[in-house]
ZAMARGU-4260 file (C-alpha; in steps of 0.2 Angstrom, whole numbers, plus 5000, padded with zeros to 4 digits):
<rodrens>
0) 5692/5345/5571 | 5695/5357/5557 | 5693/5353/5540 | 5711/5357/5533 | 5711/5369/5517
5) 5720/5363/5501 | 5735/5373/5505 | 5736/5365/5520 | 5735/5347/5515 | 5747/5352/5499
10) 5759/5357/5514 | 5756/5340/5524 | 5763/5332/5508 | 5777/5341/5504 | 5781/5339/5521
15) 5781/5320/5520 | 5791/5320/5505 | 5804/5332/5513 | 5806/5317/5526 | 5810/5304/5514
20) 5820/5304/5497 | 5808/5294/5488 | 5791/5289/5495 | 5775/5277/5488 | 5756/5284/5485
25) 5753/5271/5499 | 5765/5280/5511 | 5759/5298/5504 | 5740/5292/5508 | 5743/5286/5525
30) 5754/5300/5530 | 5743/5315/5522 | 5728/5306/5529 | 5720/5306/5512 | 5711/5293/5502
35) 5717/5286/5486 | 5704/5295/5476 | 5707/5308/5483 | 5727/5311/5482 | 5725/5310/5464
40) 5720/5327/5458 | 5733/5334/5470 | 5747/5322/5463 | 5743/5329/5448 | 5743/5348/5451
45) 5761/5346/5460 | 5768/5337/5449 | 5760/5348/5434 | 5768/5363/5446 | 5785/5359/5449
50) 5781/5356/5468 | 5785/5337/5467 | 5791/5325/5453 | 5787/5307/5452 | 5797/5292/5442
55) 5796/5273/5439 | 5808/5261/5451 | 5806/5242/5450 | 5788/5245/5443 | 5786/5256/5459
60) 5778/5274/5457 | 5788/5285/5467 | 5787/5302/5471 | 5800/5316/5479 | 5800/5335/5482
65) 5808/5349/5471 | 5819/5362/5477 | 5803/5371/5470 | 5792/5361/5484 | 5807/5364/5498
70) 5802/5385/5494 | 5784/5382/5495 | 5787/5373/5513 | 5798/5389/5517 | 5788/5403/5512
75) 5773/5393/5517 | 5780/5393/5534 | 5784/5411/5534 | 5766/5416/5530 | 5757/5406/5544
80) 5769/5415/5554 | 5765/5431/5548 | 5746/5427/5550 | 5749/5422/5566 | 5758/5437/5572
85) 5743/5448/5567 | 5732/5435/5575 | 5725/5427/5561 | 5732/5409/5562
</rodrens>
């Protein structure tokens, strides 16, 4: 199986999130197939990004998407299409 590249799993996150209103880090990991060491760092750069936003709900950490993170799925999509087209997918 192919390692996927940051963008890729950035994508698989967004993805999730696009599917829920708010989401757990426990649901995020499972979902992303990611560890929880390794979701952090790219918690972080979202949220730092504008891509996601997180908030505090019954002492639960939850997390949703941005409208800026429903553009990165968009043109994200539109690029792998593009690649792919010229067959570089």
């Amino acid at each position: 199986m192919k390692k996927r590249t940051k963008l890729e799993v950035i994508r698989d996150f967004l993805l999730v999130l696009k599917g829920a209103e708010k989401t757990r880090i426990t649901h995020l990991i499972y979902k992303a197939n990611l560890s929880n060491n390794s979701i952090k760092p790219y918690l972080e750069e979202l949220i730092k990004n504008g891509l996601i936003q997180n908030f505090n709900e019954s002492e639960k950490r939850l997390f949703s998407i941005t409208k800026k993170g429903c553009a990165f799925l968009e043109d994200f999509n539109k690029i792998r299409i593009f690649s792919e087209s010229y067959g570089l997918g």
